[in-house]
C-alpha positions in Angstrom: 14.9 -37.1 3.4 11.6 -35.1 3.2 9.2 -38.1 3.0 6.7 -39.1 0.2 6.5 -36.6 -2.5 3.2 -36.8 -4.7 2.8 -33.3 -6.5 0.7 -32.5 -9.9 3.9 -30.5 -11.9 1.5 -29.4 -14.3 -1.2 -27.7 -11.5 2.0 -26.7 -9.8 3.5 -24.4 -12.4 0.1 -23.2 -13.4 -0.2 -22.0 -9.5 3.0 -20.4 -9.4 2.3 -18.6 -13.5 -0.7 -17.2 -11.9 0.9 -16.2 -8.8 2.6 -14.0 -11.2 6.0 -15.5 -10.8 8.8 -14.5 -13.2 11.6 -17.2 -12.1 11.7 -20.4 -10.8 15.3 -21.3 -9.2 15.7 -25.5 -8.5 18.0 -26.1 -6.6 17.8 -29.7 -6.9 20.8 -31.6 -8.2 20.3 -33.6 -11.7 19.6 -37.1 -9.9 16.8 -35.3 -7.5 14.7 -34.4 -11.3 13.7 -38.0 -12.0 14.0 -39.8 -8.8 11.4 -37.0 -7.7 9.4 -38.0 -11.1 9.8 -34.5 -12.6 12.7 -34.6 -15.4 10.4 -32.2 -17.2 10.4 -28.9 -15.4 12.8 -27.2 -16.7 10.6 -27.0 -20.2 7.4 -27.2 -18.7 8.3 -24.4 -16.6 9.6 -22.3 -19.7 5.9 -23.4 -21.3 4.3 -21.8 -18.4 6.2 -18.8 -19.6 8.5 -18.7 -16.4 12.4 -18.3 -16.7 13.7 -21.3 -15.3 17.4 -21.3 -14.0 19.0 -24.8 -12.5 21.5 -24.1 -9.6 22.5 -27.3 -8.1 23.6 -27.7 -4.4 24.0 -30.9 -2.4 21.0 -32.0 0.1 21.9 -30.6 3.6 25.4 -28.7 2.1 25.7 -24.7 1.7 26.1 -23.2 -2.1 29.7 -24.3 -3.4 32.3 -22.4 -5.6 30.7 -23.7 -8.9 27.5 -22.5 -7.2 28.6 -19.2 -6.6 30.4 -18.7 -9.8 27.0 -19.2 -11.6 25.5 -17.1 -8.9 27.8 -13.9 -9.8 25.5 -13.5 -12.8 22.2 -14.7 -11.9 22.2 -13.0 -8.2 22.1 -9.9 -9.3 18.9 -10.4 -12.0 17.1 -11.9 -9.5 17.9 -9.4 -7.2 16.5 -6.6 -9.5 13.4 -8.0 -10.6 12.8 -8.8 -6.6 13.7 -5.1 -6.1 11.3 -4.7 -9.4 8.5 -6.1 -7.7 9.2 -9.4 -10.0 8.4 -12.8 -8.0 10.7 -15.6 -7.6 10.2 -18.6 -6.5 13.1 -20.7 -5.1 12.7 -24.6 -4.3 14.9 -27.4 -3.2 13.0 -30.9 -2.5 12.4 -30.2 1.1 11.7 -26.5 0.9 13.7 -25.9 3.9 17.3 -26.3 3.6 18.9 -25.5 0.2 15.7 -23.0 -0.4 15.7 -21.3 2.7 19.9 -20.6 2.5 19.4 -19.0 -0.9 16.4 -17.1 0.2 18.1 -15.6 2.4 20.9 -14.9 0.6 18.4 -12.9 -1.6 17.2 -11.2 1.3 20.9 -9.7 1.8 21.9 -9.3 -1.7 18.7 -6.9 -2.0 19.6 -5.0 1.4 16.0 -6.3 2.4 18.0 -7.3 5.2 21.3 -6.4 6.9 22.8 -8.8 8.6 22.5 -13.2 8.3 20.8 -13.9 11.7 18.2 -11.0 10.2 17.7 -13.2 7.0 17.5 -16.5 8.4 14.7 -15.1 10.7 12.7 -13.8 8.5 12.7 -16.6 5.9 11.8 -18.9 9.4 9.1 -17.2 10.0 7.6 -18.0 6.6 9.5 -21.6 6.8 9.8 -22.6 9.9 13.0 -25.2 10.1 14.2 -23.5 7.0 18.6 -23.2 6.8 18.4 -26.6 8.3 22.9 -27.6 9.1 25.4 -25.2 11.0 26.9 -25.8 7.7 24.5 -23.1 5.9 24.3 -21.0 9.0 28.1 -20.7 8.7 28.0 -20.0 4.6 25.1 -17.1 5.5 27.4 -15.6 8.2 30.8 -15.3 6.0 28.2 -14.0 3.0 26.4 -11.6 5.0 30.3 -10.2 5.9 31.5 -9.8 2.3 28.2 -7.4 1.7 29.5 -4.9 4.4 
């Protein structure tokens, strides 16, 4: 658990439109949306004229098969526009675990990095504490293998 959470959704996505940001991943799984008080983004974020793509993993657990599956066709966009010069932004409630795992699986996907321990130290640096369980350690190891 993260702690209190008291944000402003609508100052929030107006920060991240200006920012110039193209997508906005949640990784948040459906319950997270209300108990978190923000069952609206997904259309508020498509009214601030970002594409908004839900991805779900459990709190503290590594991307799953139905994960990936969706993953097979929105990895590669993402990867792209990133390459594109695009933004993306990725969040989970925390910012730390969920976030940082697929962070840095965009850092390998785009060859921005070449090997896991690279990834996960360079999305540390910008988030420190971020791939929080051995669990998501072990998913970036076995992923950063297949892209060899």
């Amino acid at each position: 658990m993260t702690g209190s959470w008291c944000r402003d959704l609508e100052l929030d996505l107006a920060s991240v439109s200006a920012w110039g940001c193209r997508h906005l991943l949640s990784l948040i799984e459906p319950w997270e949306f209300d108990d978190l008080g923000i069952g609206s983004l997904p259309e508020r974020a498509r009214a601030h004229g970002l594409h908004w793509h839900g991805l779900p993993i459990r709190d503290g657990e590594a991307p799953d098969p139905q994960f990936l599956d969706e993953w097979t066709r929105l990895g590669p966009v993402l990867t792209d526009d990133l390459l594109r010069g695009d933004k993306v932004v990725v969040h989970c409630k925390g910012g730390l675990g969920r976030a940082g795992t697929v962070a840095s699986m965009l850092l390998l996907e785009s060859r921005s990095c070449l090997s896991a321990e690279e990834a996960m130290a360079r999305v540390r640096s910008a988030r420190p504490g971020a791939v929080e369980t051995a669990e998501q350690e072990r998913f970036l190891l076995h992923w950063a293998s297949r892209m060899l």
